[in-house]
N, C-alpha and C positions, 0 to 999 in steps of 0.2 A: 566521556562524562564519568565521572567519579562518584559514587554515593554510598555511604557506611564501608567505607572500605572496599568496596566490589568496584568493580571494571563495567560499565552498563555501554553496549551501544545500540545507537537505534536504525533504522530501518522502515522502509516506509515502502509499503503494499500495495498493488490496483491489478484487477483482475479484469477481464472483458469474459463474457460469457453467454451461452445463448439460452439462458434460461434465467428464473429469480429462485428456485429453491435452492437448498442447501446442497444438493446431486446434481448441480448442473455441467453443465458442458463448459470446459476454459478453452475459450480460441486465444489467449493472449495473459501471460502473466508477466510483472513487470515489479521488480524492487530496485531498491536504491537508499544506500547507507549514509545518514545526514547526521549534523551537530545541531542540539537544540541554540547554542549560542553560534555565533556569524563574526564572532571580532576576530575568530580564526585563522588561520590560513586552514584548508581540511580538502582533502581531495578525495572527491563522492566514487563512489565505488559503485557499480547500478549494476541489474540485470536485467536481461526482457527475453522470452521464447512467446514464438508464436505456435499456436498446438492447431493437428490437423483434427476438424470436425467430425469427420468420420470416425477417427479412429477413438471419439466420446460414444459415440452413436453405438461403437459395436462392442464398447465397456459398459454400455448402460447408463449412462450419465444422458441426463433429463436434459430433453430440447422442446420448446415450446414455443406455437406460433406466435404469439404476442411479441415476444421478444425479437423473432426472426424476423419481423415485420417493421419494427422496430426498428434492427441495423436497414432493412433495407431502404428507410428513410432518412438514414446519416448520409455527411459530407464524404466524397470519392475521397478525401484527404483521410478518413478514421477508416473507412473500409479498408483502404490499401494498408494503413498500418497496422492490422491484425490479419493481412494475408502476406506481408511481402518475407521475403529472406523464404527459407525451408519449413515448414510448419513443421513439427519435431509430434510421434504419435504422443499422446497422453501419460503414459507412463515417464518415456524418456524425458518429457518437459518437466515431470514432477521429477525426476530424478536429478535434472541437472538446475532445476532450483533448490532441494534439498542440500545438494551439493553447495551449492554457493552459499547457501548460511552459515551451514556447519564450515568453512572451510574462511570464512570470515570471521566467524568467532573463533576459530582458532588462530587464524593468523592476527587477530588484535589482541588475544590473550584474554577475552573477555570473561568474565562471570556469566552476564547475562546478557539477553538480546530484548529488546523492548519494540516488540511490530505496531507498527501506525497504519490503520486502515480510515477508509471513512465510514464509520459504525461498523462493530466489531462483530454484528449478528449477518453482514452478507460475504464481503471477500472471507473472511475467518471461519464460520463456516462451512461456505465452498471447501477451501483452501484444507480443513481439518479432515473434511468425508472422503476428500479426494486423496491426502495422501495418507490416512488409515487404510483404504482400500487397496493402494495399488503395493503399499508398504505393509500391508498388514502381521507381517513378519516380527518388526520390528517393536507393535502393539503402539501404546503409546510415545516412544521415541521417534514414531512416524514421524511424525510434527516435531520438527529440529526447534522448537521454544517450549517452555514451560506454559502452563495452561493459564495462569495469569498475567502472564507478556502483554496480553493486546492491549493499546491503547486506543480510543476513541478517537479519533483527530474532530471529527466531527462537534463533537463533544464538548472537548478543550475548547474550540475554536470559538463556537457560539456563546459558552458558557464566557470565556472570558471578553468577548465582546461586551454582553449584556452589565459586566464589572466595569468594565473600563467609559461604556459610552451608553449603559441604561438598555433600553427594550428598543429598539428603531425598524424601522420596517425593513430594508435590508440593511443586513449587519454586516455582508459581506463586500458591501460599497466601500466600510472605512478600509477594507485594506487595500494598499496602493497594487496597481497593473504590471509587471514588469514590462520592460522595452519593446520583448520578442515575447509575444503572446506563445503559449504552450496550445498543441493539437488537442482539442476536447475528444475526450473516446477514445483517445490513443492511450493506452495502460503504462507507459513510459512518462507519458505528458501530464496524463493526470497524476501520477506521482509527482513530476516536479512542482503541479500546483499544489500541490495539497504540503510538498516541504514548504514552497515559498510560505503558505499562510499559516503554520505549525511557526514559523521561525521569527514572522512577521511577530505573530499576536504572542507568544514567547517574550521578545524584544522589549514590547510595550506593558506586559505587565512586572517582567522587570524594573525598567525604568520607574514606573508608578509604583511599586513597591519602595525604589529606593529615595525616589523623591519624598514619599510621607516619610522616610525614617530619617530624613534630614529636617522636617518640619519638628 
C-alpha cells in the first residue's frame, strides 16, 4: 500500500491472555501481514507462539480468576490452540514476535507498519507493557511500531457498517461467512476473522464511494 510517498504495510493482531488488564498474562500471540485491497495476488505472511503461563506468573504478569474461568468454559478445540506446539517462556515469545516485525519491515522495505487489533486499549496495551518490560533496554523502540500505528478494526468496521447500511441491530450479519469457518479463541483464527471483515467492509466502501462518483 502506498500513501504520500511512503511504503505502508499492515498487519493484524490477537492476543489470548489470562487476564483483562493492561499486565496480563499472553498464553498465545498471533499476527498476520494482509492487503487492505483483495484484487491482488499477496501472500500473507503470519505468526503465532504460544507462551508458557507460568513463566507470566513468575514475571509478574496479572492472572485473574474471572478470566481463568472463563477459558475453562471454552471449546477443547480453542483450549488446545493456546497449549499445543512448545509454549516458548514470555520473554522468548515476545522476542521472536519483535523479531518478525522488524524483520518484515525490513524485508518489505517499508516506511511504516500499520497494527490492526480489535480496539486498540486491550491487545495494544497488553502488547506495549509487555514488551517495555521485558525490552526495557531498548525504551521506547521496545514496541517495533510508532505510537500512532494502531488501528481500530473494530472501529472501522462498525463505523462503516452504520455508512453503508444505517444503525441495524447486528451489523455484523451483513458481512458474508467464509466456506471454512475460522476457530473462535484461537489468536491465529481470530486474526483471519477480523482480516476477512477489515477487507470485506474496505471492498464495500470502496465500491460506494466509486459508484456515487459515477453518479
Amino acid at each position: 500500500m502506498i500513501m504520500e510517498g511512503k511504503k505502508i504495510i499492515n498487519i493484524c493482531v490477537d492476543l489470548e491472555t489470562l487476564s483483562t488488564l493492561p499486565t496480563a498474562a499472553i498464553i498465545s500471540i498471533a499476527a498476520k501481514e494482509f492487503p487492505l485491497e483483495t484484487d491482488k495476488e499477496f501472500f500473507y505472511k503470519q505468526f503465532k507462539v504460544n507462551v508458557n503461563a507460568t513463566s507470566c506468573a513468575i514475571s509478574g504478569y496479572h492472572i485473574e480468576e474471572d478470566t481463568c474461568k472463563w477459558w475453562s468454559e471454552q471449546s477443547a478445540n480453542a483450549k488446545e490452540a493456546v497449549m499445543n506446539g512448545t509454549p516458548k517462556n514470555i520473554h522468548e515469545a515476545l522476542k521472536m514476535f519483535r523479531d518478525w516485525v522488524l524483520e518484515l519491515k525490513d524485508e518489505r522495505k517499508a516506511d511504516e507498519i500499520h497494527v490492526w487489533m480489535q480496539g486498540t486499549d486491550f491487545d495494544g496495551s497488553i502488547l506495549r507493557y509487555a514488551l517495555r518490560k521485558e525490552f526495557a533496554q531498548y525504551g521506547r523502540e521496545a514496541v517495533p511500531w510508532k505510537h500512532d500505528a494502531l488501528r481500530d478494526s473494530r472501529t472501522y468496521i462498525l463505523e462503516a457498517i452504520r455508512l453503508l447500511y444505517g444503525d441495524i441491530e447486528k451489523p455484523y450479519s451483513v458481512i458474508p461467512k467464509p466456506e471454512r469457518p475460522f476457530l473462535v479463541h484461537d489468536s491465529i483464527g481470530d486474526v483471519d476473522q477480523t482480516i476477512w471483515n477489515i477487507q470485506y467492509i474496505h471492498k464495500s466502501l470502496k465500491e460506494k464511494i466509486n459508484s456515487n462518483g459515477e453518479n
